[in-house]
N, C-alpha and C positions, 0 to 999 in steps of 0.2 A: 540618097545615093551620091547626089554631088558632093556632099560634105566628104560621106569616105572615102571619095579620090583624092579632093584634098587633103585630107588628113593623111593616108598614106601615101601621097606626092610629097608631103612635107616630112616622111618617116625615111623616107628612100632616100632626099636630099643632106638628110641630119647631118650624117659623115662629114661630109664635104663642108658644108656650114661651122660647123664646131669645129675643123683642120681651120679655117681661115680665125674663125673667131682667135683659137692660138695666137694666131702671128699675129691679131690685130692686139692683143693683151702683152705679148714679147716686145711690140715697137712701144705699147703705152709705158712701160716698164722701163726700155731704154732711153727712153724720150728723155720719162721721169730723173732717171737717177744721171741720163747725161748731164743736164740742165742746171740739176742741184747741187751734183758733188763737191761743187766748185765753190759755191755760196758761202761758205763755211760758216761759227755755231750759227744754230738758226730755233727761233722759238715759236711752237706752232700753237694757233689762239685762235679759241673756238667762244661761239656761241646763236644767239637767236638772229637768222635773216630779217626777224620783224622788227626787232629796236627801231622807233626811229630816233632821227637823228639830235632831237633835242633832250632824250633823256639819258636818266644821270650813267646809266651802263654803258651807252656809247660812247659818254666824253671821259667815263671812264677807263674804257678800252681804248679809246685813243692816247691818254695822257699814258698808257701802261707799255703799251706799243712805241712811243716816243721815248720812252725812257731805257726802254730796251734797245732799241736801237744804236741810242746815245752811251750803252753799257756795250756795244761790239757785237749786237746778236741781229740776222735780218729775221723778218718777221714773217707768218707761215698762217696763211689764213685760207679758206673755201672758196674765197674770192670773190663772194655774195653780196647781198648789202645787210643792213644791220650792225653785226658787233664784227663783221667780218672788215665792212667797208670801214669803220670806225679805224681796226686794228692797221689795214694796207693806210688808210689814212698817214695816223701819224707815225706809220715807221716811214714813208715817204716825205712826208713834211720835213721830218729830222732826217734825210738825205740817206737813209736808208736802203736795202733792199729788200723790197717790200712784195710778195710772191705769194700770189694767189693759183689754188687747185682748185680749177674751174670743173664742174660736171654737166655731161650733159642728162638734162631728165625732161621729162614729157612737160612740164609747167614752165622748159627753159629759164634756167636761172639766166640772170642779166649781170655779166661782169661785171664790178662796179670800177672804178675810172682810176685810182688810185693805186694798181699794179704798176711795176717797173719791170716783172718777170712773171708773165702769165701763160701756165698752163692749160690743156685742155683734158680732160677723161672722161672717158665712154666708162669705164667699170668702177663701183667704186671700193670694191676691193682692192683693185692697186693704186688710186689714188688715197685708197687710207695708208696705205704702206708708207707710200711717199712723206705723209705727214708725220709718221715714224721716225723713217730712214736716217733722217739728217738732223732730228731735231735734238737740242739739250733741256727739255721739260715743255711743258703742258699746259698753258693757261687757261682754264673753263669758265667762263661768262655764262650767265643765264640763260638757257634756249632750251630749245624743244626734244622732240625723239632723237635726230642728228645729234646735237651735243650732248645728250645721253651717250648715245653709239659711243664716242669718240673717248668721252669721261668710262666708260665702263671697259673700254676695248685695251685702254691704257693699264686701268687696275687690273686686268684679267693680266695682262702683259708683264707685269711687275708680281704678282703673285704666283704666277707657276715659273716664274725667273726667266722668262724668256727674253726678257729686256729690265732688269734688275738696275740699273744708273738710269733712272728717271725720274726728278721731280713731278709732280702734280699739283697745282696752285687753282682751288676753285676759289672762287672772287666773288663776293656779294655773299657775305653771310647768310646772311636771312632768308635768301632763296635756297639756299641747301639744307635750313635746319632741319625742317620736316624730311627730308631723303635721308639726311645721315641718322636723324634720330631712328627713322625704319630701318635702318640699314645694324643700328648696333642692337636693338631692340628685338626684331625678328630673323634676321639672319643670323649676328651673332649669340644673343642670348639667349632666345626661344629654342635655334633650331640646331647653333653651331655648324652654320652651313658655310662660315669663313672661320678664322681664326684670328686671334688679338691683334698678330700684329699685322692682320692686312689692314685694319684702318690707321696705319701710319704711311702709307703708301701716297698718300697724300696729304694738303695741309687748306687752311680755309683761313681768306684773307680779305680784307677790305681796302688794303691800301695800297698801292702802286709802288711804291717804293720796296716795300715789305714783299710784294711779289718779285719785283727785281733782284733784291738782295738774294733771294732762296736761289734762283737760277745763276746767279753771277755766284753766290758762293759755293755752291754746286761744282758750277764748272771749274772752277780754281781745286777745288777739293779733287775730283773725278777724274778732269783732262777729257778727251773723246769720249762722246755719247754714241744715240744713237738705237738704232734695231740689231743691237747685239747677243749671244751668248755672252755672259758675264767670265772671265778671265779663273781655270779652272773648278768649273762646274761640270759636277758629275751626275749622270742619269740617275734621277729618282733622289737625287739631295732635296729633303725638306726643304720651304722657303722658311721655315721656323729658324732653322739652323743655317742658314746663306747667310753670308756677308751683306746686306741688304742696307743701304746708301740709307742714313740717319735723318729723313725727311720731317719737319716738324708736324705731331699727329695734328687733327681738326680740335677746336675748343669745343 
């Protein structure tokens, strides 16, 4: 009997609870986009909080982040440690603005030191937004369910055109081959549950420089990125038939 008073003490309270919840996702939203607007291009770079620090994904995340930096782009990481702390690393190193999207979760992630511009989020649907909002492509390093989310949120995003001008650069070959080979294998050719040319939506790279170039020739190509509707898109236009940014497909 105790539980059902709780239970409905906390049915009666909801309203009220969810009106505050609002505003607290309305301030995380303006926080967000005050903070960033400003930053200008900025390239967001995902992967595993477990890397450590002496392997090759990290010091390759850092030398990719350094170069970006040093190409005009600040860098957009989770703000974790791993390939996160690698990426704030060397865009800070290279004098950078280096700006991590901190979340809060029940295992407390621990900011890692190398932020110049650190945010904080409670939800993280609008801290994925943010990694959207402002970015000119996508870097995916090796990691877990998270940099799934993040890699698959982008392709959803570029396939139904909702954000059509966005690179996508996964890095480390060898750790994608088995996903993309299931991905053309059973998705496309078993079940035809994408079509041909979503697997151009993004490209698969091992070299730093070679990731650089895709975003820096991008943005000379494009001009403003971002969480856009694409410039005359009409409801229900196939992405077969869109104008859809020339990204070089995966080998």
């Amino acid at each position: 009997m105790r539980w059902k008073v709780n239970h409905f003490g906390e049915m009666a309270d909801k309203p009220v609870s969810d009106l505050w919840r609002i505003f607290r996702i309305m301030a995380e939203f303006t926080e967000g986009y005050d903070e960033l607007a400003s930053v200008g291009p900025a390239v967001s770079i995902f992967g595993s909080a477990r890397t450590p620090k002496s392997h090759a994904h990290y010091l390759l995340a850092e030398e990719t982040a350094r170069k970006l930096t040093r190409a005009g782009f600040a860098v957009i990481t989770g703000g974790g440690g791993g390939i996160m702390e690698a990426a704030n690393k060397g865009a800070a190193d290279a004098g950078g603005c280096s700006i991590g999207l901190n979340i809060e979760i029940p295992q407390e992630q621990i900011p890692n030191a190398y932020q110049n511009l650190s945010l904080h989020f409670r939800y993280f649907f609008v801290r994925k937004v943010m990694f959207l909002k402002y970015a000119h492509g996508f870097i995916v390093f090796p990691g877990g369910f998270g940099t799934m989310d993040e890699f698959f949120e982008s392709a959803v995003l570029i396939q139904t055109l909702r954000q059509a001008t966005f690179p996508v650069v996964l890095m480390v070959s060898d750790y994608w081959e088995g996903l993309l080979q299931w991905i053309h294998e059973k998705m496309l050719d078993e079940n035809e549950f994408i079509s041909p040319g979503d697997l151009k939506v993004f490209t698969v790279l091992d070299d730093a420089d070679a990731a650089v170039k895709v975003i820096v020739d991008f943005k000379e190509k494009q001009g403003a990125s971002g969480l856009v509707m694409p410039p005359g898109m009409r409801k229900g236009q196939s992405h077969e038939t869109a104008d859809i940014p020339k990204v070089p497909s995966p080998r």
